[in-house]
C-alpha positions in Angstrom: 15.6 -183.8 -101.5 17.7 -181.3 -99.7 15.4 -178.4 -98.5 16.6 -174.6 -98.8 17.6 -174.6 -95.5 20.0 -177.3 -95.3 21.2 -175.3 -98.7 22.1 -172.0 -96.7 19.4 -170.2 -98.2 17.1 -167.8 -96.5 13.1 -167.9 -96.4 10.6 -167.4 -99.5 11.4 -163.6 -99.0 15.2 -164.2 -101.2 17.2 -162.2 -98.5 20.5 -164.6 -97.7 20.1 -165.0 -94.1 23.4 -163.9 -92.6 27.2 -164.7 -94.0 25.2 -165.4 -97.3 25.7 -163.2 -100.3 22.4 -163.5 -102.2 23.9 -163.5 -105.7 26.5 -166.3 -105.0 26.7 -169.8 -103.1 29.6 -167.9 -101.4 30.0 -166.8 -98.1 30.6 -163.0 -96.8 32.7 -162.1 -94.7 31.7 -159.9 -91.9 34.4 -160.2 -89.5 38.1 -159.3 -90.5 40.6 -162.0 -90.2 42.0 -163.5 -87.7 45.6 -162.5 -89.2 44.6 -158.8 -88.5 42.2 -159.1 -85.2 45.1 -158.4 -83.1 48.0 -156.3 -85.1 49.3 -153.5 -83.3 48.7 -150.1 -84.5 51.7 -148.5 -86.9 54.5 -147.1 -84.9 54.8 -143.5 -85.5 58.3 -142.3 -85.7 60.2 -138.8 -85.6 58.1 -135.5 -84.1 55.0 -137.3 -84.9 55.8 -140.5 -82.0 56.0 -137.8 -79.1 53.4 -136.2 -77.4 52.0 -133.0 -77.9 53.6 -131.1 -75.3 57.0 -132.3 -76.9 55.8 -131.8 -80.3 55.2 -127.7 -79.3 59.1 -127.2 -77.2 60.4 -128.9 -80.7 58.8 -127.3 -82.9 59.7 -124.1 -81.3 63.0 -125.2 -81.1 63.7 -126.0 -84.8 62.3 -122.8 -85.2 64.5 -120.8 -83.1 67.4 -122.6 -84.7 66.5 -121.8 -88.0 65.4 -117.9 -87.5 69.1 -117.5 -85.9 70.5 -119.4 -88.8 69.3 -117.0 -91.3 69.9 -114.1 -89.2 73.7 -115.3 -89.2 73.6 -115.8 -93.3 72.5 -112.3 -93.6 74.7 -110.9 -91.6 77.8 -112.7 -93.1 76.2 -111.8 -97.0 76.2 -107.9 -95.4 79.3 -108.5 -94.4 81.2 -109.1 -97.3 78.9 -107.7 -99.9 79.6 -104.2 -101.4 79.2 -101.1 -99.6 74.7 -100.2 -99.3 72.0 -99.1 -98.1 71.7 -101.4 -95.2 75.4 -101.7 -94.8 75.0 -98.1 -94.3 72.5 -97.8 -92.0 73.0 -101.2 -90.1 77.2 -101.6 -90.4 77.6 -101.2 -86.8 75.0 -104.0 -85.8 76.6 -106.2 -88.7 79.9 -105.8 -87.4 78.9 -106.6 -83.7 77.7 -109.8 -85.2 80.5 -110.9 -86.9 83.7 -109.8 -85.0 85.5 -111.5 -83.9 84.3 -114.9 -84.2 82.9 -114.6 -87.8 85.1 -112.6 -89.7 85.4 -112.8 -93.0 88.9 -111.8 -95.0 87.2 -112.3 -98.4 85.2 -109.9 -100.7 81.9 -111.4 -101.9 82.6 -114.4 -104.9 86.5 -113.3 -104.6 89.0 -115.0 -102.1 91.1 -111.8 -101.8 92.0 -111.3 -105.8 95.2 -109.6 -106.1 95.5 -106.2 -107.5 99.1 -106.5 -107.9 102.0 -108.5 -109.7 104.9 -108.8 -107.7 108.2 -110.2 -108.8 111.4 -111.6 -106.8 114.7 -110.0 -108.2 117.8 -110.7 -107.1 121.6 -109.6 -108.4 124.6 -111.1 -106.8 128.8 -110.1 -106.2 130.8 -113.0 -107.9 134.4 -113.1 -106.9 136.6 -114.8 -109.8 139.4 -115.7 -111.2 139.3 -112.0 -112.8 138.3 -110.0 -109.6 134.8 -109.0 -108.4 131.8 -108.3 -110.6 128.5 -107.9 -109.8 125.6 -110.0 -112.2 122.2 -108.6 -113.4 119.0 -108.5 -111.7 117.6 -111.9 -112.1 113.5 -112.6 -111.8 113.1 -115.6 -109.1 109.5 -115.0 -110.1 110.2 -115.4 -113.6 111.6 -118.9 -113.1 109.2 -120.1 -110.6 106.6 -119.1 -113.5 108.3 -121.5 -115.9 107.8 -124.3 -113.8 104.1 -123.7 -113.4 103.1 -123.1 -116.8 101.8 -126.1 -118.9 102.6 -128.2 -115.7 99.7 -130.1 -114.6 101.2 -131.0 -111.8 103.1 -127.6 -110.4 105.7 -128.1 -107.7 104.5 -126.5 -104.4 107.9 -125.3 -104.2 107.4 -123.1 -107.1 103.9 -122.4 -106.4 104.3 -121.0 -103.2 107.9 -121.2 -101.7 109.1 -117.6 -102.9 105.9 -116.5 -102.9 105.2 -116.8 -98.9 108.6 -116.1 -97.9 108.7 -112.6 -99.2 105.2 -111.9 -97.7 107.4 -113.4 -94.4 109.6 -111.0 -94.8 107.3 -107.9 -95.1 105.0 -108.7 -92.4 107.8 -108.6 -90.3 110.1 -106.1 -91.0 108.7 -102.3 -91.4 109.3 -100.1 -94.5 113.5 -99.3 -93.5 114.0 -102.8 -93.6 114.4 -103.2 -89.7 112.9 -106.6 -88.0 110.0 -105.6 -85.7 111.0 -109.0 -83.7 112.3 -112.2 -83.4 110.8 -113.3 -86.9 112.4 -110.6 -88.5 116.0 -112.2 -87.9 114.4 -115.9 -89.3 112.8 -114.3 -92.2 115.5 -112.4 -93.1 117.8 -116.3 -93.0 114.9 -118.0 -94.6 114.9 -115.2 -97.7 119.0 -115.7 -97.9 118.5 -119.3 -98.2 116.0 -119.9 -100.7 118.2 -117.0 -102.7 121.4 -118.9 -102.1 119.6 -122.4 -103.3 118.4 -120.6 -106.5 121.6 -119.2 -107.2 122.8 -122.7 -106.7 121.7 -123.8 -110.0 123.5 -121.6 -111.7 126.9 -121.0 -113.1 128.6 -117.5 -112.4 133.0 -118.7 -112.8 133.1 -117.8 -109.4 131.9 -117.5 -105.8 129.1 -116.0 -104.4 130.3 -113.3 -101.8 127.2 -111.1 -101.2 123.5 -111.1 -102.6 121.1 -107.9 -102.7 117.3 -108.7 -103.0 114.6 -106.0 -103.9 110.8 -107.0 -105.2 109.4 -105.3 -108.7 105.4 -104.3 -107.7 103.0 -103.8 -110.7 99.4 -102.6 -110.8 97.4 -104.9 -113.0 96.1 -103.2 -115.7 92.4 -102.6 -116.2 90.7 -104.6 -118.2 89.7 -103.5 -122.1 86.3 -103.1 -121.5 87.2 -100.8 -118.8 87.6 -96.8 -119.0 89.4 -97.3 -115.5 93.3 -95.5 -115.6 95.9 -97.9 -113.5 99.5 -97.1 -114.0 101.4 -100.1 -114.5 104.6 -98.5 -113.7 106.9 -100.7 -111.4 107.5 -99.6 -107.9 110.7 -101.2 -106.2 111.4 -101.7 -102.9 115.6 -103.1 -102.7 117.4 -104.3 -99.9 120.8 -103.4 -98.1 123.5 -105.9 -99.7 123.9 -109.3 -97.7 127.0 -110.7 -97.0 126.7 -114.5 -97.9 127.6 -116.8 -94.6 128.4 -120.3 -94.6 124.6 -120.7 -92.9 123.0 -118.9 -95.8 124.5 -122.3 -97.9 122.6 -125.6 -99.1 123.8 -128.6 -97.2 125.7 -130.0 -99.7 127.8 -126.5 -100.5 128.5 -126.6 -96.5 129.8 -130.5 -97.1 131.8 -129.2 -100.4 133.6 -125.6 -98.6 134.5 -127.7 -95.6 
């Protein structure tokens, strides 16, 4: 007969002597595996794995970085917000901020919004088989707006052709019409062109001998919740008559006169 001890059991006092749980025939445990006896601790990664002295410079650093961030966010949301208190008091520190580097040619939720309607006009001198008459204003703006509206897929020509020549033309030429430099001449060429090219598609029974351009300016109109007064009167601005030139003419009207 087996006795308790050759059983695992401990003495008459029913303690399990050691590795023996008393209220099984199984084993405990009471070193950890061999799997885990040796495992390296877990890596630590990011500001955590460096050591304190480097976890203070970078934690002052991101906190440097982020104070000037929001400094700069304020100053910009100064900048273009409406005129205030602290735009008031502060305008001059705001503008030392953000000249030159960050300036801002916007208004606050507004990329610029125009406050005017200007149109492209354009009459021309036809010389026929019946002498010389001279044709109508015509809109260019009116036509260009034809070929945006219920386009999905507007031509850039008619989006913006007319539209950034004139504003070529007025930034370089001051209020008596004279060029203020060398882009005055080329905008003044590019302007004949594009009129010349639009006139193009159209039939007049004879030839195009000179072309006179003005622009028709319009206030828009306040809106009917508003007790604001805008005239919406036009204000012209017309140019001196233009001799047409064989370089004012699209390509294949050169080909065609030669």
């Amino acid at each position: 007969m087996d006795s308790y001890d050759d059983r695992g059991v401990g003495d008459g006092d029913g303690s399990g002597g050691p590795g023996v749980d008393p209220g099984s025939d199984r084993p405990v445990r009471t070193t950890p595996p061999a799997e885990f006896a040796g495992a390296p601790a877990p890596v630590r990664s990011g500001i955590a794995g460096l050591s304190l002295p480097y976890q203070i410079v970078t934690a002052i650093a991101l906190s440097v970085i982020g104070m000037i961030a929001c400094t700069h966010l304020a100053m910009v949301f100064l900048h273009v917000a409406p005129s205030n208190t602290l735009t008031k008091q502060h305008g001059k520190a705001v503008d030392d901020w953000v000249y030159p580097e960050f300036e801002q040619n916007w208004k606050l939720f507004a990329p610029n919004p125009l406050q005017q309607n200007v149109a492209v006009h354009v009459r021309a001198e036809i010389a026929g088989p019946d002498g010389r008459r001279t044709t109508g204003w015509m809109s260019l703006s009116v036509e260009d707006g034809r070929g945006i509206r219920g386009n999905l897929l507007p031509s850039h020509i008619h989006q913006n052709q007319l539209r950034r020549a004139w504003d070529f033309y007025l930034n370089s030429h001051d209020v008596e019409n004279r060029p203020n430099g060398l882009r005055g001449n080329l905008s003044e060429r590019y302007i004949r062109r594009i009129v010349m090219l639009r006139l193009g598609e159209h039939d007049y029974g004879g030839t195009v001998e000179r072309i006179q351009v003005r622009s028709e300016v319009r206030s828009v109109s306040a809106p009917p919740w508003s007790t604001e007064k805008i005239s919406t009167k036009p204000n012209y601005r017309v140019l001196p008559w233009w001799t047409v030139t064989p370089a004012d003419l699209p390509e294949n009207t050169k080909e065609a006169v030669k």
